[in-house]
N, C-alpha and C positions, 0 to 999 in steps of 0.2 A: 554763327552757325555751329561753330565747334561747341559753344557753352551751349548752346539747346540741346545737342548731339549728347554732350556729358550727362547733361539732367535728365533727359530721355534714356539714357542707359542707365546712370542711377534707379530711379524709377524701375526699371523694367526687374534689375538687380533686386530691389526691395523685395518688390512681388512675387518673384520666385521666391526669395529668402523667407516669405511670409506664408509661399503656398508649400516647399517645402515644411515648414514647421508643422501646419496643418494636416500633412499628409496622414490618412489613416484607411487601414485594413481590417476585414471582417472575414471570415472563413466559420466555411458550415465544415464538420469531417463527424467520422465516425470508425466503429468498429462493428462487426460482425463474428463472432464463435457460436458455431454451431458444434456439440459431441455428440455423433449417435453411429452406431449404440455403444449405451453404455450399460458394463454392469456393475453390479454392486451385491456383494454376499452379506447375509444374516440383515436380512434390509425390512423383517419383522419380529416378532415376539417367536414365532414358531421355528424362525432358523432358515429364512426361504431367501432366495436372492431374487434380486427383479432387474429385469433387461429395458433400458428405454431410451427416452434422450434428456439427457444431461446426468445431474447427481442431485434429482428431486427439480430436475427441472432448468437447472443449473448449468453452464456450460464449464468444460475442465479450466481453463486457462486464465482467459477475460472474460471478463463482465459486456456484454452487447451494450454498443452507448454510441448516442451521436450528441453534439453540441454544436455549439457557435463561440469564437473567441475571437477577440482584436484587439487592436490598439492602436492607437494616437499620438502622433509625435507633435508636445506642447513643445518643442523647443529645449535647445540647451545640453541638448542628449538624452532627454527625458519623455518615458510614451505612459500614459494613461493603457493601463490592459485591464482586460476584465475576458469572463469564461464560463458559461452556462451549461453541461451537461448533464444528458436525463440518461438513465440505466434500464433497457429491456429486458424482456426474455423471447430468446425467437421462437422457444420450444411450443411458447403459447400466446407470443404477441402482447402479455401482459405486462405492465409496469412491473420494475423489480420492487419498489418500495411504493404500492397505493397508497395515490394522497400528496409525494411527495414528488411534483415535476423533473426539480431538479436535484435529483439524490445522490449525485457524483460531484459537481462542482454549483457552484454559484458564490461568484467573489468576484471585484472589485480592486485594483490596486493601482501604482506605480512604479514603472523600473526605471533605473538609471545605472550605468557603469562604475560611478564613485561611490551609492551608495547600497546599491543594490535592490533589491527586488522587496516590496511591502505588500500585502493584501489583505485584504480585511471581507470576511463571510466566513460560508461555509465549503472546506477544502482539508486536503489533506493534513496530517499530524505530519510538520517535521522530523519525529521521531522515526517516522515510516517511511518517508522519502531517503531520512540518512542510513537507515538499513538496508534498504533495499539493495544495494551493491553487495550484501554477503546473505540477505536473505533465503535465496533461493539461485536457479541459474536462470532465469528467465528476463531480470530488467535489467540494467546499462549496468556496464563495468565501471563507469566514472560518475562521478558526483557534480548533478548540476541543481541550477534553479528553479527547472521543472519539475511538477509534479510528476511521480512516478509512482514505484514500488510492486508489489506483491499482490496475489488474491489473496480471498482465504476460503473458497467453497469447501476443499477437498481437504483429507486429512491430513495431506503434507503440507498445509497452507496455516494454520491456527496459530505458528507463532507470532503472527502479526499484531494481533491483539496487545501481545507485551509493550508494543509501539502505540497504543491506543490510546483514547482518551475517554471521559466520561460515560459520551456518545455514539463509543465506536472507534474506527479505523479514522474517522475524521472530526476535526472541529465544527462543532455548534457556532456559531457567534464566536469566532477564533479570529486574531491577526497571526501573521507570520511573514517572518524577516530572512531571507537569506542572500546570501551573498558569495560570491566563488573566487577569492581573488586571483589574479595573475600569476603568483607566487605557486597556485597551486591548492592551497589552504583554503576550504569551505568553513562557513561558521553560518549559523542557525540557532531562530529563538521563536518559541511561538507562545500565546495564552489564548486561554478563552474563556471568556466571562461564561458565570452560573447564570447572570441574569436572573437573582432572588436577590429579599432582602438581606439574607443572612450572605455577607461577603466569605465570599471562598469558596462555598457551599456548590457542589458542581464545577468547579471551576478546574482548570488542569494550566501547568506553564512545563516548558519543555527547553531545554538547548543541546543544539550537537555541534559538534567540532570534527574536521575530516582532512581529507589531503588527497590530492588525486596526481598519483607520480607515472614516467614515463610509463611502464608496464605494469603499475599494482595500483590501488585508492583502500585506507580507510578511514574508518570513521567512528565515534563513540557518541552515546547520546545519554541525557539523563533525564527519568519521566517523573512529573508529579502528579498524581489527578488526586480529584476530591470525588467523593463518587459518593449520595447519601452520608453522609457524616464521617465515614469513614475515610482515611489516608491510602494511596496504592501508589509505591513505587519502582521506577525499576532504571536500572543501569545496563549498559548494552555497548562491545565491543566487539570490532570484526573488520573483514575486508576482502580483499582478491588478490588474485597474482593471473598473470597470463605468460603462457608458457608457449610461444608459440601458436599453435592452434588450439592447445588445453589453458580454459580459466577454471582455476580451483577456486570456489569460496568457504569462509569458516567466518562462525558468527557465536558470541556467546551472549546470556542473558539472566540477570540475574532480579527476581521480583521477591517485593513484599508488599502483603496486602492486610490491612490490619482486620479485625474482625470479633471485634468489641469484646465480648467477655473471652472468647474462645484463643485468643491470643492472634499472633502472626501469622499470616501463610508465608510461606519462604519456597521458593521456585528457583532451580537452576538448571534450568536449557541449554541447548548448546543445537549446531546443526552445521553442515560440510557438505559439499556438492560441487559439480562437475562440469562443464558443459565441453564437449570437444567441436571445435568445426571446422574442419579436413576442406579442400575447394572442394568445390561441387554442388550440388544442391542440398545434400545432407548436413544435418547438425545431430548432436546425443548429447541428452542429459543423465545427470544420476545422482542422486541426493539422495542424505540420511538425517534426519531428526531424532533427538531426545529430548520430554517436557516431561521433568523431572518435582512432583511435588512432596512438600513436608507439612504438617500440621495444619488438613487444608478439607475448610468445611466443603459437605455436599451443595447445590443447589435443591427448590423443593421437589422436582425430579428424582434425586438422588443420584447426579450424577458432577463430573469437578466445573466448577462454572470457569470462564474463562477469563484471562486476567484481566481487569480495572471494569469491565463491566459487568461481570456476573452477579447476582446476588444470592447470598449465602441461605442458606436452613443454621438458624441457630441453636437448632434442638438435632441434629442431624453428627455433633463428634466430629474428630478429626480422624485424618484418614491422609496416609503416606503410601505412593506407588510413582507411576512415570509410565509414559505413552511413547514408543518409540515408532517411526514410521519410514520406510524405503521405498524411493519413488523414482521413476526414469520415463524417458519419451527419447521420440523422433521424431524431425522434424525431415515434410519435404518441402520445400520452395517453387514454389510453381514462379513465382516473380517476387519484384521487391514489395509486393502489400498482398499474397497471398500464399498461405503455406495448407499443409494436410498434413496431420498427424495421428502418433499410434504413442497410448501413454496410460501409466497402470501406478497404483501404488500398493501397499502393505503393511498395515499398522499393527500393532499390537500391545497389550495394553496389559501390566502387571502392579500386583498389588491392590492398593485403594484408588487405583485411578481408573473413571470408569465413564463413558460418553455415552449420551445418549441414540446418539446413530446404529449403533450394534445391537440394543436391544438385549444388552447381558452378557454377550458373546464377549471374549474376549482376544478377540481379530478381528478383522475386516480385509475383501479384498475388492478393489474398484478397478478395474480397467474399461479405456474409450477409445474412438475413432474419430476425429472429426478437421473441422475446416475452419479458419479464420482467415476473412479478408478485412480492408481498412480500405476506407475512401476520404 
């Protein structure tokens, strides 16, 4: 009886151990930013400003997105994950990228604790996940495995691009590897195939290295793309400190983009900002940028294209200036996934450097109001 009893409990043992292993999760969520109104000065050729919602439709903050994500635990300490999200606009209910379901994530991977985190699609650049801790004040003070980072609607948002690839702020046909050790110490590697015959051709590889300590995190990353035949690099160091209720961050960046007969462009950015959050329902931000260019073709607009994806006018000369921009919000808290905000920036723009948004001008001023919840 005791030996039947044992194999019966054996048994039973198994099959948990088996239905554990098996265990897996699916989760639908999302996001919601809505700004209105919003305005925006020199918003055409003639000098007029225009009042509406968003910044051309645009929300200040986030990008509107829902997806689906899970994972699987094959055993061993290891889960199968993967992440599908598509990118709105609530201002008009249209897709942010027609044509393109899922224009935020769609990837595939595996995590494990020893070796860390692999995926393989289309997903963010690690170059943009490891900055985002001095980017701006708006994502996580610490470096992790998750995707995260920065927008880039507004004109305090465009230094993101230096974190870019080919394609944008994110991988085409990218893998990417990270890992957060215990120690503290992140490390990060990603590429993405061109997916042409000619090898390299589109293609971009990246690695960052970081540290995430009791009160501060940074981190450095170095970018390669291939972009049309040409080389775009760039190197990037930065981090935070928290002071109590005050996190400072400070980020530097330094690009070159090659550009065939017309020589180098050579870029040195830099940006510093604020966030205070006192108890209470209130937070404040406050941030400063400088994109600082040298020997650096127009686009055929006539305006500075942005780094690793823009493309140049080669009849169009070089041209030296720098865009600096100041920007601040407020944040209220209604609950833990719904806030209301008031937030404004001010750019301006000297020299040969010159955007196409202003329409000539050489400022711009955007101020909004608006609402973001998350389910």
């Amino acid at each position: 009886m005791k030996q039947k009893y044992l194999a019966f409990a054996v048994a039973a043992g198994a099959m948990a151990a088996s239905s554990a292993h098996a265990q897996s999760s699916v989760q639908l969520y999302g996001l919601i930013d809505l700004s209105v109104p919003t305005y925006q000065s020199h918003a055409d050729a003639n000098g007029n400003h225009v009042i509406g919602m968003g910044i051309g439709g645009e929300p200040w903050f986030s990008g509107s997105r829902w997806g689906v994500k899970g994972a699987e635990d094959i055993g061993n300490g290891t889960k199968i994950i993967f992440r599908l999200e598509s990118e709105y606009r609530v201002s008009d209910g249209q897709m942010e990228d027609p044509g393109q379901i899922f224009d935020r994530d769609a990837w595939v991977g595996v995590q494990n604790d020893t070796f860390g985190k692999l995926t393989a699609g289309f997903q963010n650049t690690i170059a943009r996940d490891a900055a985002a801790i001095y980017g701006d004040p708006y994502g996580n003070a610490q470096l992790t495995t998750e995707e995260g980072g920065w927008t880039n609607a507004n004109n305090f948002k465009q230094m993101i691009f230096y974190a870019g690839s080919a394609t944008g702020t994110r991988y085409e046909n990218g893998i990417a590897w990270k890992k957060l050790f215990d120690n503290g110490i992140f490390a990060a590697a990603g590429y993405a195939f061109g997916n042409s015959t000619s090898f390299g051709n589109n293609a971009n590889y990246q690695v960052a290295l970081g540290y995430d300590g009791p009160a501060f995190a940074v981190s450095t990353f170095y970018n390669h793309v291939n972009r049309q035949g040409f080389t775009n690099q760039t190197y990037s160091v930065g981090g935070n400190y928290t002071f109590g209720i005050l996190r400072a961050n400070a980020g530097y960046f330094r690009y070159w983009g090659d550009q065939g007969a017309l020589g180098q462009r050579q870029d040195n950015s830099w940006t510093v900002s604020f966030k205070l959050s006192p108890k209470g329902a209130l937070d404040y931000e406050l941030g400063y940028q400088q994109m600082r260019v040298h020997n650096a073709a127009y686009n055929s607009d006539g305006n500075i294209p942005n780094a690793n994806i823009g493309a140049f006018d080669s009849t169009s000369g070089l041209h030296n200036g720098f865009k600096e921009t100041l920007y601040g919000s407020i944040f209220y808290h209604l609950s833990k996934r719904t806030e209301v905000y008031l937030a404004a920036d001010y750019m301006r723009l000297h020299g040969g450097y010159t955007v196409g948004s202003t329409f000539g001008a050489t400022n711009q001023v955007e101020a909004t109001t608006g609402i973001r919840t998350r389910f």
